[in-house]
LUMTI-627392 format. One record per atom (N, C-alpha, C): residue in three letters; x, y, z. Coordinates in pm, whole numbers, padded with zeros to 5 digits, always signed. Layout:
residues N
alaXYZ;...
END
This chain:
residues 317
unk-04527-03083+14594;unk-04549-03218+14542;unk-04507-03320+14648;unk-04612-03401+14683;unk-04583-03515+14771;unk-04516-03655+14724;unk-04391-03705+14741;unk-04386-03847+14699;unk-04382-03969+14873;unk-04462-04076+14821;unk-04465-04171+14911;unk-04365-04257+14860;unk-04283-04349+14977;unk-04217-04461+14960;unk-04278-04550+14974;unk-04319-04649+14905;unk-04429-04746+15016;unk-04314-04888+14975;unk-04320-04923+15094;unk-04272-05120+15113;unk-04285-05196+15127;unk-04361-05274+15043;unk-04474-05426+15113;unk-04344-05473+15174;unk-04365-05517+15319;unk-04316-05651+15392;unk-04359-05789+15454;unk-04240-05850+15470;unk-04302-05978+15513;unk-04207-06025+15604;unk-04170-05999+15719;unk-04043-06064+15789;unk-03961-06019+15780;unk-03895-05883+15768;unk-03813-05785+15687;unk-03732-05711+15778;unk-03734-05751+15900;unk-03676-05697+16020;unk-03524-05708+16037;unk-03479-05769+15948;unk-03343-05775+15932;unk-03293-05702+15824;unk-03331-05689+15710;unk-03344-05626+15600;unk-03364-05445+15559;unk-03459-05446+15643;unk-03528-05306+15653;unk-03428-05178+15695;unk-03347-05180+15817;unk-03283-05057+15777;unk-03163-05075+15687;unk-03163-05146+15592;unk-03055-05142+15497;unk-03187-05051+15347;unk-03242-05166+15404;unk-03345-05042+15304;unk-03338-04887+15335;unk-03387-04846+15449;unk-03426-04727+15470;unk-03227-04645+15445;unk-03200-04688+15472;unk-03017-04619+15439;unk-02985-04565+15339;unk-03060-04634+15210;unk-03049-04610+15078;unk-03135-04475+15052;unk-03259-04432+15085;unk-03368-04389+15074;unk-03345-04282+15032;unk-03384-04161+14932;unk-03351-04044+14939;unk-03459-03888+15059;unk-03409-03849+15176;unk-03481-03769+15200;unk-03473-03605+15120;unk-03435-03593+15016;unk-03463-03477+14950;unk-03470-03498+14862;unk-03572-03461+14731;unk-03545-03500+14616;unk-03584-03361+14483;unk-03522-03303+14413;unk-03546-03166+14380;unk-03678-03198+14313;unk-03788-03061+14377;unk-03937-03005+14308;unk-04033-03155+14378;unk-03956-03191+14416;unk-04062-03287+14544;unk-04051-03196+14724;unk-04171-03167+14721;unk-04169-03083+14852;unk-04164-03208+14989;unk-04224-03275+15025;unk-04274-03380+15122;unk-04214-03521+15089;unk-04130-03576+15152;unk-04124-03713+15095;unk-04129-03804+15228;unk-04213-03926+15228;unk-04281-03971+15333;unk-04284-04124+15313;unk-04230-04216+15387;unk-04247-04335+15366;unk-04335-04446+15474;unk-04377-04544+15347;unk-04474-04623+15419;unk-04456-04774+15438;unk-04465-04816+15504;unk-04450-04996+15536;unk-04578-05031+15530;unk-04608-05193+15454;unk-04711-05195+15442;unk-04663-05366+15469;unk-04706-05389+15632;unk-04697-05536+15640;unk-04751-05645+15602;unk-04751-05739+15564;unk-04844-05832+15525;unk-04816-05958+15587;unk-04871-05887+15701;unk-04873-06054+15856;unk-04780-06094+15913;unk-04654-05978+15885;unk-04504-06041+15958;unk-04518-06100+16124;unk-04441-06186+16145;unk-04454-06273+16263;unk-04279-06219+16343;unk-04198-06181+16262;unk-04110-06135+16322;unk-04148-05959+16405;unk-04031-05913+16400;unk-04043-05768+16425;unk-04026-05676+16355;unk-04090-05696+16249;unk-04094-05575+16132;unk-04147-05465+16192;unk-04261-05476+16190;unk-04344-05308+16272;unk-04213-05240+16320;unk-04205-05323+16483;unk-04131-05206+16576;unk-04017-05192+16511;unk-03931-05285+16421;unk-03825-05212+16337;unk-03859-05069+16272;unk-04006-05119+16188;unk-04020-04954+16100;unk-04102-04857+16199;unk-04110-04874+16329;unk-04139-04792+16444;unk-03993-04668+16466;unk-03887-04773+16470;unk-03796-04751+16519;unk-03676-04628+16395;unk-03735-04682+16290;unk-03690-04604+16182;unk-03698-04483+16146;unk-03816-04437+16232;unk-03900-04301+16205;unk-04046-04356+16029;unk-04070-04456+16044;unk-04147-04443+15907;unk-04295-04371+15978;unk-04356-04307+15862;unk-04436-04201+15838;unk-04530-04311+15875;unk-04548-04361+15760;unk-04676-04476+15785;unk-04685-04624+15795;unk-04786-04678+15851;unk-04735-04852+15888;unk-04868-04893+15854;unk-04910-05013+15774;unk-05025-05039+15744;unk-05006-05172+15773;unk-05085-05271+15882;unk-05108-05374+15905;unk-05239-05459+15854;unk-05197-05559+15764;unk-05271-05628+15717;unk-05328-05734+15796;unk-05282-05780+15909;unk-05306-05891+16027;unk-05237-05988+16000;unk-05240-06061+15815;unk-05268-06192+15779;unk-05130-06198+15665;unk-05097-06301+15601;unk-05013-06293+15503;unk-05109-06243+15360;unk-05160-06198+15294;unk-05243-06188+15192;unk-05197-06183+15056;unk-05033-06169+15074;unk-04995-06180+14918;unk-04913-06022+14915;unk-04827-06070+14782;unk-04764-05915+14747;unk-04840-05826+14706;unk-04965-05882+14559;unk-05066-05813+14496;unk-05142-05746+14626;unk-05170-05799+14669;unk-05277-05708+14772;unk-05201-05615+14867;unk-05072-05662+14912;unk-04993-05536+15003;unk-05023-05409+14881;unk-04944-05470+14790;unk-04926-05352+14703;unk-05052-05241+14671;unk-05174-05331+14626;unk-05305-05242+14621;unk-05321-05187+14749;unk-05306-05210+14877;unk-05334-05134+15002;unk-05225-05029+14987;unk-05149-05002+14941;unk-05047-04911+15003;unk-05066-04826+14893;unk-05127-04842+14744;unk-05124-04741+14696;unk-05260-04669+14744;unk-05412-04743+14762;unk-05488-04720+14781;unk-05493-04583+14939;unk-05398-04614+15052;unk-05376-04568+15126;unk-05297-04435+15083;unk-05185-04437+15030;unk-05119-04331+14977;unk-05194-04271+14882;unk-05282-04257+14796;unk-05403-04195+14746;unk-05486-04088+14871;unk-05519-04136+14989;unk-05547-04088+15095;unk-05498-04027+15143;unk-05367-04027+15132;unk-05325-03902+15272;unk-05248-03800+15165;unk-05279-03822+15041;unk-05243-03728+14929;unk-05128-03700+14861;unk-05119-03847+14830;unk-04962-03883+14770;unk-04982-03822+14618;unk-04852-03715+14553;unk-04864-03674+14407;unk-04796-03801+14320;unk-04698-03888+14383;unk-04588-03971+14300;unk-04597-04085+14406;unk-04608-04219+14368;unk-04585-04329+14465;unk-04450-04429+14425;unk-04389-04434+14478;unk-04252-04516+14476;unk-04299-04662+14548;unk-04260-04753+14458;unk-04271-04884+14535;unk-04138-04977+14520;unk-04061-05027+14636;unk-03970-05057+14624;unk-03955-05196+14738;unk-03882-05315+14718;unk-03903-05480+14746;unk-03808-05390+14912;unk-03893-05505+15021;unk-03819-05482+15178;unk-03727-05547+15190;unk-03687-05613+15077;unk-03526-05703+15114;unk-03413-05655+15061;unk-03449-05509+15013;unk-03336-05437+14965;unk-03239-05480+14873;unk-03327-05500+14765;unk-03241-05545+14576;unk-03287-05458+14566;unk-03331-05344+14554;unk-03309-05231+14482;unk-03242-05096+14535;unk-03128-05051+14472;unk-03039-04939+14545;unk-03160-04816+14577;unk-03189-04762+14677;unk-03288-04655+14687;unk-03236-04517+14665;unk-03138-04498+14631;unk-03040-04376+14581;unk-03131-04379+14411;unk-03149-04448+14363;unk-03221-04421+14260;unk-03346-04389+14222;unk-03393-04366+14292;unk-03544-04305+14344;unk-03572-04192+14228;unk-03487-04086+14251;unk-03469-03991+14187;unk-03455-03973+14040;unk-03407-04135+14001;unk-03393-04128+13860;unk-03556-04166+13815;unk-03620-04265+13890;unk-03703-04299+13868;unk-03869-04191+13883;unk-03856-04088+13978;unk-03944-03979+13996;unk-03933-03820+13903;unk-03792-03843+13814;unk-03768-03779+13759;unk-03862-03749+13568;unk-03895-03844+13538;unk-03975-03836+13432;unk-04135-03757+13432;unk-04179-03827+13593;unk-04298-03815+13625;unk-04342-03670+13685;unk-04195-03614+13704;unk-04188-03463+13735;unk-04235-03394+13669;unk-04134-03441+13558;unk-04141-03346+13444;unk-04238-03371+13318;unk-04354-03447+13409;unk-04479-03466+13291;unk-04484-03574+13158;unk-04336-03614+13178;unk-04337-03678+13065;unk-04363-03847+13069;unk-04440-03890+13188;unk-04421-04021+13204;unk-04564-04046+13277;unk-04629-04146+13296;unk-04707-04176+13431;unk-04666-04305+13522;unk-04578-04384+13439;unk-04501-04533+13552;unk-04396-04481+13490;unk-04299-04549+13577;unk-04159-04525+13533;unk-04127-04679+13579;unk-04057-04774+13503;unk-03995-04929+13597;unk-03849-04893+13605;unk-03797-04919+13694;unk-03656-04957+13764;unk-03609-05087+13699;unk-03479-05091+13594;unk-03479-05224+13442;unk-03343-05222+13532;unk-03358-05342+13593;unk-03193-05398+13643;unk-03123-05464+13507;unk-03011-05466+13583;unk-02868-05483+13479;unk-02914-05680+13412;unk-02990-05723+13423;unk-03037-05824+13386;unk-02883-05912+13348;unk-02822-05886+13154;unk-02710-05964+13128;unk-02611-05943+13276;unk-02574-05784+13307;unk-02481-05796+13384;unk-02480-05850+13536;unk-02608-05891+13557;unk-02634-05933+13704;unk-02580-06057+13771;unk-02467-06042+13790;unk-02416-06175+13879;unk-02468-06281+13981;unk-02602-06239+14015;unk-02646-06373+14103;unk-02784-06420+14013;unk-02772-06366+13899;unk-02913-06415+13783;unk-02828-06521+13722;unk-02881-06658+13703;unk-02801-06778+13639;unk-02864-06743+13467;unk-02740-06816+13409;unk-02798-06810+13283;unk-02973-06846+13211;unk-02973-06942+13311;unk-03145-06996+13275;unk-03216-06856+13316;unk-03221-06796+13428;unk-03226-06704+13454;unk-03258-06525+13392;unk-03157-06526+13343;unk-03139-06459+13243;unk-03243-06473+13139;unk-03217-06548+13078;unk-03276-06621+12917;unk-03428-06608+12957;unk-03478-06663+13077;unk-03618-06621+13091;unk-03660-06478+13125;unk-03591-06400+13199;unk-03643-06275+13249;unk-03647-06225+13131;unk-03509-06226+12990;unk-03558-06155+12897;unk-03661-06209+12831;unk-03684-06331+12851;unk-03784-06384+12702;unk-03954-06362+12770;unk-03954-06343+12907;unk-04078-06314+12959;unk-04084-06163+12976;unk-04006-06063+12972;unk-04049-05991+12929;unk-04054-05907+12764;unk-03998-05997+12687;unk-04051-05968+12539;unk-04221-05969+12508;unk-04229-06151+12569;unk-04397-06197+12542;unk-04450-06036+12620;unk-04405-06000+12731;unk-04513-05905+12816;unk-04535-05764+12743;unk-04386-05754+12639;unk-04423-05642+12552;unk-04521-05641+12460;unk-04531-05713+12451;unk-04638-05781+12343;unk-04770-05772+12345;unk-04752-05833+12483;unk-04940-05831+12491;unk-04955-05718+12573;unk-04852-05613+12653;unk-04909-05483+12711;unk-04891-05386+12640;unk-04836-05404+12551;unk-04821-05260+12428;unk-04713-05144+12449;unk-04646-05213+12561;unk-04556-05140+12665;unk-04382-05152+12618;unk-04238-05075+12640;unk-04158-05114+12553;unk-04034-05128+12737;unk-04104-05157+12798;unk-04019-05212+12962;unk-03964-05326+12921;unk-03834-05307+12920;unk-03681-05399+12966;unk-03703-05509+13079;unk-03787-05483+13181;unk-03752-05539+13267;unk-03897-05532+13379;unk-04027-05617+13300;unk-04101-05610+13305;unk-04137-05704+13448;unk-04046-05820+13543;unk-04104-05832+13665;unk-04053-05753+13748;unk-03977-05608+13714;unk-03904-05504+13812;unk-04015-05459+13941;unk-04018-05500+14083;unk-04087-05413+14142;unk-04038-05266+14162;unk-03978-05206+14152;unk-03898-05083+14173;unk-03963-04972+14057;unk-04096-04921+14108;unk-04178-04850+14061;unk-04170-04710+14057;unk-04239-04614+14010;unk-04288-04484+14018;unk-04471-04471+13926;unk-04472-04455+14009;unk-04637-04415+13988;unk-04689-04271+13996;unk-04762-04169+13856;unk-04774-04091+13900;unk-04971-04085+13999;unk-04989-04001+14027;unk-05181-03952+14098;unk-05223-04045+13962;unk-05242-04020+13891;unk-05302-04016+13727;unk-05291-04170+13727;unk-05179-04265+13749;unk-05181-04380+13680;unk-05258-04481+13860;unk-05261-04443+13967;unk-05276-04489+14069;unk-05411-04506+14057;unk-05513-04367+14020;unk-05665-04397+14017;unk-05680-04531+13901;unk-05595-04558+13802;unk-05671-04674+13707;unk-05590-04817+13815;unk-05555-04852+13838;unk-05492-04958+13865;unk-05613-05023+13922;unk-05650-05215+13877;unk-05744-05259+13967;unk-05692-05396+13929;unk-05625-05448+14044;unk-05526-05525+14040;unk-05646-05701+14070;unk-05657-05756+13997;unk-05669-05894+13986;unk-05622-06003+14006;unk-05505-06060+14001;unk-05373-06117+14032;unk-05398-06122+14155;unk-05354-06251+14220;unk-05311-06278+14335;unk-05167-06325+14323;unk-05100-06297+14227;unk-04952-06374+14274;unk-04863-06241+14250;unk-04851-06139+14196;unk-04793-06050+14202;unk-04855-05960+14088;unk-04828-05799+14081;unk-04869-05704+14020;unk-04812-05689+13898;unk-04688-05673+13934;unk-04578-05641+13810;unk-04643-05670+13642;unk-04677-05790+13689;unk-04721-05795+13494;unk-04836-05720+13480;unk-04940-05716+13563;unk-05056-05676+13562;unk-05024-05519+13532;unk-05032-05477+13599;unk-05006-05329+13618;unk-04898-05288+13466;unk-04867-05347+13425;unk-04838-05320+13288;unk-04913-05318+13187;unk-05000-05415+13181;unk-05053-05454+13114;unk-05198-05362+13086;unk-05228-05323+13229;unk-05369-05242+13240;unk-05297-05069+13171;unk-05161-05069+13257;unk-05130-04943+13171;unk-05144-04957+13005;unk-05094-05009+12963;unk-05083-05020+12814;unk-05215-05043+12712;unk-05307-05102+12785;unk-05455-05113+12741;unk-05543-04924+12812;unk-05440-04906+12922;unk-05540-04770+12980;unk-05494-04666+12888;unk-05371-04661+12786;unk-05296-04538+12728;unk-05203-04451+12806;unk-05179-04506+12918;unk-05108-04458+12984;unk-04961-04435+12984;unk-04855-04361+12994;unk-04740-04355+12945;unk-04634-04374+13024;unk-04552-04528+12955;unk-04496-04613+13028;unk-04362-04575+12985;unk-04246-04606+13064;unk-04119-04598+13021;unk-04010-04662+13163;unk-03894-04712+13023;unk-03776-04723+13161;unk-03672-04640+13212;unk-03635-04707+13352;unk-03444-04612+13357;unk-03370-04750+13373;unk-03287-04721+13383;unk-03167-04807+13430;unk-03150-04787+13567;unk-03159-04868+13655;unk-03107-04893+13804;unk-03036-04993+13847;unk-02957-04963+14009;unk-02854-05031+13997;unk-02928-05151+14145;unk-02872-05262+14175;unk-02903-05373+14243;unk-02798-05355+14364;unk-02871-05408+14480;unk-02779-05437+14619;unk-02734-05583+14587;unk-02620-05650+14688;unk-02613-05775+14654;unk-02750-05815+14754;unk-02757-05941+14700;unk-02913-06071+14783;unk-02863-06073+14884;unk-02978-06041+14967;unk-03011-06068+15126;unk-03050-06231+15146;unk-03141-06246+15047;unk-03219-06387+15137;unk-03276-06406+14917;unk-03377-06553+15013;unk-03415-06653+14862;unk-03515-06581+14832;unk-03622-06538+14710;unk-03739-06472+14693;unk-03870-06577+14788;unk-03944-06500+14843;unk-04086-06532+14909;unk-04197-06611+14818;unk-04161-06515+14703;unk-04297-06539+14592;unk-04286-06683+14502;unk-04164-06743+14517;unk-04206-06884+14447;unk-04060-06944+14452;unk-04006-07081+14483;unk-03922-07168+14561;unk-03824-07188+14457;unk-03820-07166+14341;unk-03756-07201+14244;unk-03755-07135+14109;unk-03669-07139+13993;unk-03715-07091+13892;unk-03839-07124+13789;unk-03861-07251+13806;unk-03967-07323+13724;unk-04078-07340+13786;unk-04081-07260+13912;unk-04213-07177+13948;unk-04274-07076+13898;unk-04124-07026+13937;unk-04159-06866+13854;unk-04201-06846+13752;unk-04159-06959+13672;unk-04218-06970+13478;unk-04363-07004+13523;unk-04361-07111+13550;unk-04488-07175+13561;unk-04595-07035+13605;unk-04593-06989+13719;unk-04709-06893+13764;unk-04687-06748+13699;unk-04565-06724+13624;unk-04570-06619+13599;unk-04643-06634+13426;unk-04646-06763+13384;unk-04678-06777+13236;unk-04812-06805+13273;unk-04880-06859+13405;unk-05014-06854+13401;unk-05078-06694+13452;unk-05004-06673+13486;unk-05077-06487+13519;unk-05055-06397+13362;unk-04947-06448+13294;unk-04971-06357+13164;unk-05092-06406+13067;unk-05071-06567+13078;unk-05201-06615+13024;unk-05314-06530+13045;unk-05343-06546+13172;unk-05528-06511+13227;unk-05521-06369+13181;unk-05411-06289+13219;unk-05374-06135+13163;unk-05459-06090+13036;unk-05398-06240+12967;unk-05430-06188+12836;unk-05559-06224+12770;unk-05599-06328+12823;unk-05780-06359+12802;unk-05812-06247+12854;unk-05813-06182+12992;unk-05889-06046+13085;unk-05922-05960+12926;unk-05757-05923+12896;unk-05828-05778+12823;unk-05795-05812+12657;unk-05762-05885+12645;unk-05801-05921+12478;unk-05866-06049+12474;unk-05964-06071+12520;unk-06061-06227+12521;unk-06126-06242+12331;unk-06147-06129+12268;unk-06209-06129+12140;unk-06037-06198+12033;unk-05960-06131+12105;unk-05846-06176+11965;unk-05796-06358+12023;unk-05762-06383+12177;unk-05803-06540+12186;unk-05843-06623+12207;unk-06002-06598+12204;unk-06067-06683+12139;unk-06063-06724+11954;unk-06069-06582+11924;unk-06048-06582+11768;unk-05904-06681+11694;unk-05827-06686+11778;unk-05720-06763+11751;unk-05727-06928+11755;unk-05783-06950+11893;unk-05845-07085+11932;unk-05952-07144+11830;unk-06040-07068+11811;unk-06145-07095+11697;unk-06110-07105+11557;unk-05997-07024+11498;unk-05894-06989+11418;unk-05820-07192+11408;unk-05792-07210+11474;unk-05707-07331+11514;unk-05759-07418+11465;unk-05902-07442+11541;unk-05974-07572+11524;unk-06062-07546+11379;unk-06088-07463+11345;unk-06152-07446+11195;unk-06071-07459+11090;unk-05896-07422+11134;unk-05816-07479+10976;unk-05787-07623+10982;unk-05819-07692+11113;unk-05770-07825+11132;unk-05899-07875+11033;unk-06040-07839+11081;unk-06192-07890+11042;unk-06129-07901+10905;unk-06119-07725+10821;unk-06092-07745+10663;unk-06024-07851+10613;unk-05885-07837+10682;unk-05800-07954+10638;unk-05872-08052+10618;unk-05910-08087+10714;unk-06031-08295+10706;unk-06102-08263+10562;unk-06198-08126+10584;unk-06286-08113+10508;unk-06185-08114+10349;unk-06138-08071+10299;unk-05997-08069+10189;unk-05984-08214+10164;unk-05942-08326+10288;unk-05937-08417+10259;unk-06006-08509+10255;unk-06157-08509+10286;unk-06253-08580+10278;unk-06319-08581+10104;unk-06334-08485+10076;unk-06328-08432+09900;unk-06254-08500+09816;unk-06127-08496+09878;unk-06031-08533+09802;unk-06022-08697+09740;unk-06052-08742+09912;unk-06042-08898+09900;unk-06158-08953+09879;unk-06301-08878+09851;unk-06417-08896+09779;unk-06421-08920+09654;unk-06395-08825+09573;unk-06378-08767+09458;unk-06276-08817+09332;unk-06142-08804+09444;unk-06030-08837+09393;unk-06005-09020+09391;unk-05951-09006+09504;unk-05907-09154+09578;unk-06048-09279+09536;unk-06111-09251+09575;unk-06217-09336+09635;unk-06267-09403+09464;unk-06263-09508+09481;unk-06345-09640+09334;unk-06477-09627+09325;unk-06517-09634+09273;unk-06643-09647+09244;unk-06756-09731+09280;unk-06680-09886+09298;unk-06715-09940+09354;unk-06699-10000+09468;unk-06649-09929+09591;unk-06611-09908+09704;unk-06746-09882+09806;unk-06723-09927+09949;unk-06854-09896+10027;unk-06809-09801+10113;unk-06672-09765+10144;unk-06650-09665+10247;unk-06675-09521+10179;unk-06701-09513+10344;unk-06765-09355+10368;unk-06692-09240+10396;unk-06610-09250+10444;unk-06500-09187+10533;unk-06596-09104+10601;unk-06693-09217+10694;unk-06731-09112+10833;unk-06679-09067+10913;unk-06594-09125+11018;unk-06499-09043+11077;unk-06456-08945+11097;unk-06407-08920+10946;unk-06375-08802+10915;unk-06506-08696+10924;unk-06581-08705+10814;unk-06718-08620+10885;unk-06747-08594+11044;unk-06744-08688+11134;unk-06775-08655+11224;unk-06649-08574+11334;unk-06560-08611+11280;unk-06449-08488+11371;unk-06432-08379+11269;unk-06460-08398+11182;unk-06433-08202+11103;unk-06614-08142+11185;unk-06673-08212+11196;unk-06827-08105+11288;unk-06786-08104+11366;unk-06705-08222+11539;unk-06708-08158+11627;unk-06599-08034+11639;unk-06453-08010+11510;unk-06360-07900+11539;unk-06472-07765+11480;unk-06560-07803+11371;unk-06646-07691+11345;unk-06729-07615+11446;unk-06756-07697+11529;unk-06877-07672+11612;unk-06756-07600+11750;unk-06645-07661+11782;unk-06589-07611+11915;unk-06514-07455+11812;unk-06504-07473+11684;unk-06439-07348+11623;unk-06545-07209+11655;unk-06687-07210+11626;unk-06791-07172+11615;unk-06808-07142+11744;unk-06821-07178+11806;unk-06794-07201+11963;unk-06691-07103+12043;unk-06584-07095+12003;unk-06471-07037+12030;unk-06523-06882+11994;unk-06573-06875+11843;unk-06610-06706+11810;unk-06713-06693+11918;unk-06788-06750+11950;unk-06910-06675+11970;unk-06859-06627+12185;unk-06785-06765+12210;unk-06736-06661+12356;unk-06583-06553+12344;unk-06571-06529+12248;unk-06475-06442+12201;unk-06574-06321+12196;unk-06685-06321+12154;unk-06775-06204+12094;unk-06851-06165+12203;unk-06850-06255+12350;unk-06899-06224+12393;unk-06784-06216+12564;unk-06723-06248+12531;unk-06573-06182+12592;unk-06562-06022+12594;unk-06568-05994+12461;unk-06567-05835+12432;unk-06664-05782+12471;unk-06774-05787+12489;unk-06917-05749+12554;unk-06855-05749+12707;unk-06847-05853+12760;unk-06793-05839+12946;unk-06671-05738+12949;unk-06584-05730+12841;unk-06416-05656+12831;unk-06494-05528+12849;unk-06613-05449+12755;unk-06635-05353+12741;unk-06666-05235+12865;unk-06767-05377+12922;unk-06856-05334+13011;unk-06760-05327+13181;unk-06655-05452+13183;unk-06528-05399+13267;unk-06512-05248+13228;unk-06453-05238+13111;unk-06361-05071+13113;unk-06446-04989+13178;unk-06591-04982+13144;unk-06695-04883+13202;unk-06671-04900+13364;unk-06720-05011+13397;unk-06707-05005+13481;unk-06570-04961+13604;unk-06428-04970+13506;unk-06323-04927+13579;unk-06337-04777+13556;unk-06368-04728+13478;unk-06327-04571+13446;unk-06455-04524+13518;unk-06588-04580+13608;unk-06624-04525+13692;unk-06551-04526+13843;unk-06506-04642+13837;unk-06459-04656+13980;unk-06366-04535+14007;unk-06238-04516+13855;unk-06137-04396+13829;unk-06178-04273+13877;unk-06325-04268+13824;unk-06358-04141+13874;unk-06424-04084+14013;unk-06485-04195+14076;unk-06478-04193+14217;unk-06374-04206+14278;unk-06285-04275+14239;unk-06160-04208+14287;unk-06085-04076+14329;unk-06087-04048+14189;unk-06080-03855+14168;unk-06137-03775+14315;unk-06291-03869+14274;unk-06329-03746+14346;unk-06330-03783+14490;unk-06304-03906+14589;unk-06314-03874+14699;unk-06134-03860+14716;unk-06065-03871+14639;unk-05936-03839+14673;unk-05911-03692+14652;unk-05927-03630+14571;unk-05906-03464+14570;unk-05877-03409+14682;unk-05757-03296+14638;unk-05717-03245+14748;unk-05794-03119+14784;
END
């Protein structure tokens, strides 16, 4: 059984053999264990650092292209040279790599296809309380809509088995983590956590300047997430929305007709008529690209579970 290490970097030349220190080179009923750097446009001296390290493999992207895309190259590559288990773990070394083992250990033994690495979140001393309060409350929403029961759902500190690598078809340009949950949990794939332990911080995160970035882009990637593969349930909600608002008018247009209104009175209560049609019409509206959301959703899956299987087959060993 082959496991790959793979490490998106970005400038990591200071960082990197603290990474590789941690690393496990033996790991029991794993025969081969082989690690990969996967740069993404470093301007420092990352390479000849992971030259210098002995790493197995080095994949140069030229350009900065993002974490999402390091990450799809390195599994896509480790698929190739016939990786059984893929480990993905951050080049700035927050994650202890002595735990590898806890994390390749499920996938051994058949009982898993991702495994996430769930840091000590309450107990984490350089997570501020705001901090905190969001990592858990963003990953509750993510349980939610991935069907998935991960603690610690922006963890990069992965295990991937062959099986879960052919479905992955990563969309996202700002990072994987939610994604790749999310496709597991819609693919049936079988997700679970461990507990792992944290290095202290090297440096500030790459992927966004602040915390109310992080909300911000990470609540618009669960958003789009969740139109991608349930587009029929919100739209149905949206349409749902504006049709109990329509009734309401409509309830009260009756009312103050019927009820309210003199007899010898000239009002109409047009108004009202005319905004209960346009929430009718955007309600109506809402089902019908919901219905036809699920038609494109469908015809995606087909189309991923062919790609899956060209996969298979030019990857086979």
């Amino acid at each position: 059984m082959k496991l790959i290490i793979q490490i998106p970097c970005f400038n990591e030349e200071k960082t990197l053999p603290l990474v590789f220190a941690d690393l496990p080179k033996e790991i029991p009923q794993i025969n081969t264990i082989e690690y990969l750097v996967i740069d993404d446009g470093s301007t420092d001296n990352t390479i000849e650092t992971a030259k210098g390290l002995g790493v197995h493999h080095i994949i140069q992207l030229g350009s900065n292209r993002g974490l999402a895309y390091a990450f799809s190259a390195g599994i896509k590559y480790a698929l190739e040279v016939g990786a059984d288990i893929v480990v993905n773990t951050d080049g700035d070394n927050q994650y202890y790599g002595g735990d590898i083992e806890k994390l390749v250990k499920p996938i051994i033994e058949g009982n898993s296809d991702i495994v996430v690495g769930c840091r000590p979140i309450l107990k984490h001393k350089e997570f501020s309380p705001v901090k905190k309060l969001f990592q858990l409350l963003g990953s509750w929403v993510l349980r939610r809509i991935s069907k998935t029961r991960v603690k610690d759902a922006p963890s990069g500190f992965r295990a991937f088995s062959r099986e879960a690598c052919y479905r992955f078809f990563i969309y996202s340009s700002f990072s994987y983590t939610m994604e790749t949950l999310i496709q597991a949990g819609n693919s049936n794939l079988r997700v679970q956590s461990v507990d792992v332990s944290v290095n202290p911080k090297t440096r500030n995160s790459r992927l966004f300047k602040n915390i109310f970035e992080h909300i911000y882009r990470s609540a618009g990637t669960m958003l789009a997430m969740y139109i991608l593969y349930r587009p029929g349930r919100f739209f149905f909600l949206i349409g749902t929305f504006f049709n109990s608002i329509g009734l309401a008018l409509g309830i009260r247009y009756l009312y103050l007709v019927f009820v309210v209104a003199k007899p010898d009175t000239d009002r109409t209560y047009l108004p009202s008529l005319i905004l209960l049609a346009i929430l009718a019409f955007w309600g109506i509206i809402s089902y019908l690209i919901g219905i036809l959301g699920e038609l494109i959703k469908s015809i995606r899956r087909q189309n991923e579970e062919l790609l899956s299987n060209q996969r298979r087959m030019m990857y086979t060993k």
